[in-house]
C-alpha positions in Angstrom: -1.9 30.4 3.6 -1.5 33.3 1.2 -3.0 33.2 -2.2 0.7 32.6 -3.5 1.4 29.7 -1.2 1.0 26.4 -2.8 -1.5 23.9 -1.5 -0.3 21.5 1.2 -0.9 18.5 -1.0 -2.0 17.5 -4.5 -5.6 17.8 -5.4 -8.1 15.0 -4.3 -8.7 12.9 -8.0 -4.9 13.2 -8.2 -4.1 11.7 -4.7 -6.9 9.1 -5.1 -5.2 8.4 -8.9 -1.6 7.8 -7.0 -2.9 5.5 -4.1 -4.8 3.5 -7.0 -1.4 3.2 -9.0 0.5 3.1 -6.2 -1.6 0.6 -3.6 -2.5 -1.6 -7.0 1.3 -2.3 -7.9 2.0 -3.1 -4.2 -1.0 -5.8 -4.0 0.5 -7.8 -6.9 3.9 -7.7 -5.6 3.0 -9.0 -2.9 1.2 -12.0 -4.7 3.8 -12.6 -6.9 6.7 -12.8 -4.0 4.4 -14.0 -1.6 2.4 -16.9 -4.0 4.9 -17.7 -6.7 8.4 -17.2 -5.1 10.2 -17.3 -2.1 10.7 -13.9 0.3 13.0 -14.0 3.0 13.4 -10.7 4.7 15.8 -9.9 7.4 15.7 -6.7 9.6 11.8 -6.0 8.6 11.0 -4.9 12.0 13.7 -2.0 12.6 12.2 -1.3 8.6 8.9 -1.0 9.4 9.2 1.3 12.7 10.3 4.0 10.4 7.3 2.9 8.2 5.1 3.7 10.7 6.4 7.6 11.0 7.3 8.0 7.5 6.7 5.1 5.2 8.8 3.3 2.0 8.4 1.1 -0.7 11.2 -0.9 -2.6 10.9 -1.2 -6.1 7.8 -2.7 -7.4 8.7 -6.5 -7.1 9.8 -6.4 -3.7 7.5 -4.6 -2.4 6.0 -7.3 -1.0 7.4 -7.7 1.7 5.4 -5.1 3.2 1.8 -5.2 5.2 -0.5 -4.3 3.1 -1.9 -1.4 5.2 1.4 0.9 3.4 0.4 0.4 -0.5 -2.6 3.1 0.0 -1.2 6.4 1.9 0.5 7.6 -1.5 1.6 10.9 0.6 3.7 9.0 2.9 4.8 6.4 0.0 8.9 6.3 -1.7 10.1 8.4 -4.2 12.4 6.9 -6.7 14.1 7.5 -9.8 13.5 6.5 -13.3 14.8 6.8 -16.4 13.4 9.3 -18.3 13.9 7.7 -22.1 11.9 4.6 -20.7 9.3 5.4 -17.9 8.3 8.8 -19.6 8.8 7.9 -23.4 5.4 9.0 -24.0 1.9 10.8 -21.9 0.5 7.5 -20.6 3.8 6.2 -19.3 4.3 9.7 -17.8 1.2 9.8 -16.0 1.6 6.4 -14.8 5.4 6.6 -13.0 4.2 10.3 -12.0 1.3 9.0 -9.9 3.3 6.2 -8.8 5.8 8.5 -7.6 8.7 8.2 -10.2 11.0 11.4 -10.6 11.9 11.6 -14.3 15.6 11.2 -14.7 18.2 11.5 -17.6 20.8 9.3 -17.7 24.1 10.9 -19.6 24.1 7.5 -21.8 21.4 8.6 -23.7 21.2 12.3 -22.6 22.8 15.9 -22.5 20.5 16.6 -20.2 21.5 14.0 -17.6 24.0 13.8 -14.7 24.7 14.9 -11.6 23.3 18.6 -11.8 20.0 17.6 -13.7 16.8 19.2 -12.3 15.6 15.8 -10.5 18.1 15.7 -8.3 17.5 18.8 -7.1 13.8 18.2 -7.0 14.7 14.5 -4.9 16.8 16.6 -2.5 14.1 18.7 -1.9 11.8 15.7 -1.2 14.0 14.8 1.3 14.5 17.9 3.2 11.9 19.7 5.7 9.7 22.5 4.1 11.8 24.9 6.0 15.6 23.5 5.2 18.8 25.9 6.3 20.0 28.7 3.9 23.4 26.1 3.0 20.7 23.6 1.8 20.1 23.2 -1.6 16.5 22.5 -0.8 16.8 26.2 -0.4 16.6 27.4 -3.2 18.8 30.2 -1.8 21.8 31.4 -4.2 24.3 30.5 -1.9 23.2 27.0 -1.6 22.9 26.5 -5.3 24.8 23.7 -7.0 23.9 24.6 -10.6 22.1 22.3 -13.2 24.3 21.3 -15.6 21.9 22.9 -18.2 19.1 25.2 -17.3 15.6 25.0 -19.0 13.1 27.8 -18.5 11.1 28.3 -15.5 7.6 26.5 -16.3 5.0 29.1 -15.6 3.2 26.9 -13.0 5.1 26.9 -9.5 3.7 23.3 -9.1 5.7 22.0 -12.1 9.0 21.5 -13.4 11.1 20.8 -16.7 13.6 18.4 -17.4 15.2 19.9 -20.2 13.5 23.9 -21.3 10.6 21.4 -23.1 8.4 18.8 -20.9 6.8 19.8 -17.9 6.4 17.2 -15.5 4.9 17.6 -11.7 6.8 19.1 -9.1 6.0 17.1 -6.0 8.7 19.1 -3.3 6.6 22.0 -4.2 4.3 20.4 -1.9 4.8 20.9 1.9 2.9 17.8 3.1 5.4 15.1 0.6 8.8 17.1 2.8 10.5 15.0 4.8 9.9 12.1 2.0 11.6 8.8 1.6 13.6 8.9 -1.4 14.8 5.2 -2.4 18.1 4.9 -4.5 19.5 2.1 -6.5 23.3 3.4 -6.6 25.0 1.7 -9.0 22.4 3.1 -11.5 22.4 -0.2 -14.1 21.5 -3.6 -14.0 24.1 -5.4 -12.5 24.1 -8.8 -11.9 27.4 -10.6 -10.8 28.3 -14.4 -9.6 28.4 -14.0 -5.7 26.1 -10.7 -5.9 29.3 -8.4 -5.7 28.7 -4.5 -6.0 29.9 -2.0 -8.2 30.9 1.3 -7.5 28.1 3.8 -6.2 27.6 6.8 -8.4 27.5 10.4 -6.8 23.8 10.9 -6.8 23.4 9.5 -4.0 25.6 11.4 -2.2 24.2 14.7 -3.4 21.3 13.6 -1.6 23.1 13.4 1.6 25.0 16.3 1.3 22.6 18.4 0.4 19.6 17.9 2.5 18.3 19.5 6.0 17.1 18.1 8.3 19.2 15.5 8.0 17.4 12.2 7.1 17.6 8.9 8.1 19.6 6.1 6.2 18.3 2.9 5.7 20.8 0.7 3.7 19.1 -2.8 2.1 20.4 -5.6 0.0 18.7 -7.6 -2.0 19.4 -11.0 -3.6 17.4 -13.2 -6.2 15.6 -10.9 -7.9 18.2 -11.2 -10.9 17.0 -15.2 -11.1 13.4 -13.4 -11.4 14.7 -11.4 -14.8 18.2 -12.9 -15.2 19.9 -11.5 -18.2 20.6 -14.4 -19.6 16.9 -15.8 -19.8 15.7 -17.2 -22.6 12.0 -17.3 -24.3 10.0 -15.8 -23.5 12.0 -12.9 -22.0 9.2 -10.4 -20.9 8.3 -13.5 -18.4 9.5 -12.9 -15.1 10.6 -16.6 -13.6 8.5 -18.2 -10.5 9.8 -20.5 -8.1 13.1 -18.0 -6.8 13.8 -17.3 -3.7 14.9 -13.7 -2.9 16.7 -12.7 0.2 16.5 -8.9 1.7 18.5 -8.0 4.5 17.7 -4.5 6.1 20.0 -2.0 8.0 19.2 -0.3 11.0 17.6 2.9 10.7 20.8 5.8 10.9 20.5 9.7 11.1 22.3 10.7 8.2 24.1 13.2 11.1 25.6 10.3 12.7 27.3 8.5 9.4 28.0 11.4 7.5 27.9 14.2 10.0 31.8 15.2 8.9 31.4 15.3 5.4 28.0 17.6 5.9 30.2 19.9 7.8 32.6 20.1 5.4 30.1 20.7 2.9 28.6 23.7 4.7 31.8 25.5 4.6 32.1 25.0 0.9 28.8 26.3 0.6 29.5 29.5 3.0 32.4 30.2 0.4 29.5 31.1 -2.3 31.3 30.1 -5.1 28.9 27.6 -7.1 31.7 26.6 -9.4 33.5 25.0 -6.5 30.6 23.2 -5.2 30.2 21.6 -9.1 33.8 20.6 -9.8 36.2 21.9 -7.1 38.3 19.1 -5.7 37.1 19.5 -2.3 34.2 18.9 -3.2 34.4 15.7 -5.2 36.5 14.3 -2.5 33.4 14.7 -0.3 31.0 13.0 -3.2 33.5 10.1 -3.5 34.0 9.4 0.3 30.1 9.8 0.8 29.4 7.3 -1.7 32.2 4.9 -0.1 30.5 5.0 3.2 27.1 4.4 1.7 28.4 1.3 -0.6 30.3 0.1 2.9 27.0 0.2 4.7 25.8 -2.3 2.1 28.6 -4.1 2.0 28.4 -5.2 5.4 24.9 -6.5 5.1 26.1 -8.6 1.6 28.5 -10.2 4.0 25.9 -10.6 6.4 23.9 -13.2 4.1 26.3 -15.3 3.6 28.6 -13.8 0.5 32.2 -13.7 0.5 34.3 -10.5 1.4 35.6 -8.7 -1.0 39.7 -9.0 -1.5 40.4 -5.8 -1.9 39.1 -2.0 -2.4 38.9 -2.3 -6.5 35.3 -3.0 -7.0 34.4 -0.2 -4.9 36.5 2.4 -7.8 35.1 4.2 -10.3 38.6 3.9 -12.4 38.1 -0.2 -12.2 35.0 0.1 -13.8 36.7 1.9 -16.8 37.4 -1.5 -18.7 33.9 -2.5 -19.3 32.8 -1.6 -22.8 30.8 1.2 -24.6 27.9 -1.1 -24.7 24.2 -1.5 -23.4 24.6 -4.9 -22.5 27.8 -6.8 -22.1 29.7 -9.3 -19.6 31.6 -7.2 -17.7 35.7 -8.6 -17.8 36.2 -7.3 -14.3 33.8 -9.7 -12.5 32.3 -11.7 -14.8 28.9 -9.7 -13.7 26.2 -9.5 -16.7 25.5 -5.4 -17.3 22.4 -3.7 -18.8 21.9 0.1 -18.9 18.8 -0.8 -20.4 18.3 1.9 -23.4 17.1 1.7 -27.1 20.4 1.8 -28.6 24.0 1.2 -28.5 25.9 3.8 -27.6 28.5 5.2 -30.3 
């Protein structure tokens, strides 16, 4: 390793500090499902397989469903998403979802800086791909790959960091060879949505930048989850911060897929955009939000299909899974939505305008 080569991993106190976080959040899940609710989990074993190569967690409360013997190894632990004007309002909180593996994200409700082009997701593709991705990847970081931030802050002077938005400076985990080939967990529909017969909404594109983007291709694991919203239902009453005992929450695992195999067309097609090296065409050309639309179909299908499989009725038709359907709930935080009936929360400090 060169003097200029970053080390393979984070320093000891901080990979000690992120097991800690990590393993502690992941013990009391697994009390609080396991002692004071109900967990039902279908598909765990095809699940934990891939565990044992490369390891995931859910998000905090359903984490335990998992053996403890995963809540400690924070290199091979999940990466997720949060939202950057609630998980890293302040230092403490920033340490905290750092160490437990949270990528700070803007959301465009409450944000310039956020969409589809922010720094995270480039920083989440990264995670995903191997430490020596192809020159089409966005992992990269080579020009003709580039797909370019919707607003680009400063290079921090540190290689092992990164900024959000030209002013914080937050960890850059990617820049780490042995976190590569990461699990990177998504929640798609990117708000709290909680519906009558667990319907879905439509899945935003972030997800599909993520499987565009990446090389090696990585393996696609789709889950559904159900109960969690009678744990924190919207519509609780006093006191609200109390999450409910006594719920029974169902997860139903898919099979473990190489992203190749689901989406191996729509990678292709992707390639030869990229080969064209025109980075306004891979931001808003039409090919290439045909591609983000029909990734994030398939990926909401593959969910679909394992709704159906515990027990919830079809859908009737093709309108839920529509961005344009969507386009009648109202400028609000919180609201009932008058498409399904489903109670919404983009959890956020304010209403929006």
């Amino acid at each position: 390793m060169s003097n200029s080569d970053p080390p393979a991993q984070p320093s000891l106190p901080w990979r000690i500090a992120s097991a800690t976080v990590m393993g502690s959040v992941g013990a009391f899940s697994r009390v609080f499902m396991n002692g004071f609710n109900t967990l039902e989990v279908t598909g765990l074993e095809g699940l934990l397989g891939v565990l044992d190569l490369y390891a995931i967690l859910d998000d905090p409360l359903i984490w335990g469903m998992l053996p403890m013997r995963y809540f400690f190894d924070a290199v091979n632990m999940r990466w997720g998403l949060g939202a950057h004007d609630i998980c890293f309002k302040n230092k403490a909180t920033s340490t905290f979802f750092s160490l437990g593996q949270v990528l700070p994200t803007h959301r465009l409700w409450y944000s310039p800086y956020g969409g589809l082009y922010q720094p995270t997701m480039a920083q989440a593709v990264k995670l995903l791909s191997g430490p020596s991705p192809a020159s089409w990847s966005t992992a990269s970081d080579s020009p003709l790959s580039a797909t370019p931030a919707s607003t680009r802050p400063p290079a921090v002077p540190q290689p092992l960091f990164f900024s959000t938005n030209g002013v914080d400076q937050f960890p850059a985990p990617s820049a780490y060879p042995a976190y590569r080939n990461a699990w990177v967990h998504v929640f798609p529909e990117a708000c709290c949505h909680q519906s009558p017969d667990s319907g879905l909404r439509y899945f935003k594109w972030g997800v599909s930048r993520l499987i565009l983007e990446s090389d090696p291709a990585p393996e696609f694991i789709p889950m559904f989850v159900h109960g969690t919203q009678h744990i924190m239902a919207e519509d609780r009453g006093w006191p609200r911060w109390a999450p409910r005992i006594g719920k029974t929450v169902k997860i139903v695992i898919g099979e473990p897929t190489d992203v190749d195999q689901l989406f191996g067309h729509q990678r292709a097609a992707w390639r030869k955009l990229v080969a064209k090296g025109d980075p306004e065409l891979l931001r808003n050309g039409p090919e290439a939000t045909e591609l983000r639309i029909s990734v994030a179909r398939r990926v909401r299908d593959e969910v679909e299909k394992l709704r159906e499989s515990a027990g919830f009725p079809a859908e009737k038709n093709e309108a839920p899974a529509l961005a344009e359907t969507w386009a009648k709930d109202p400028l609000r935080t919180k609201f009932k939505s008058p498409v399904d009936g489903s109670l919404v929360n983009r959890h956020g400090p304010r209403e929006r305008p």
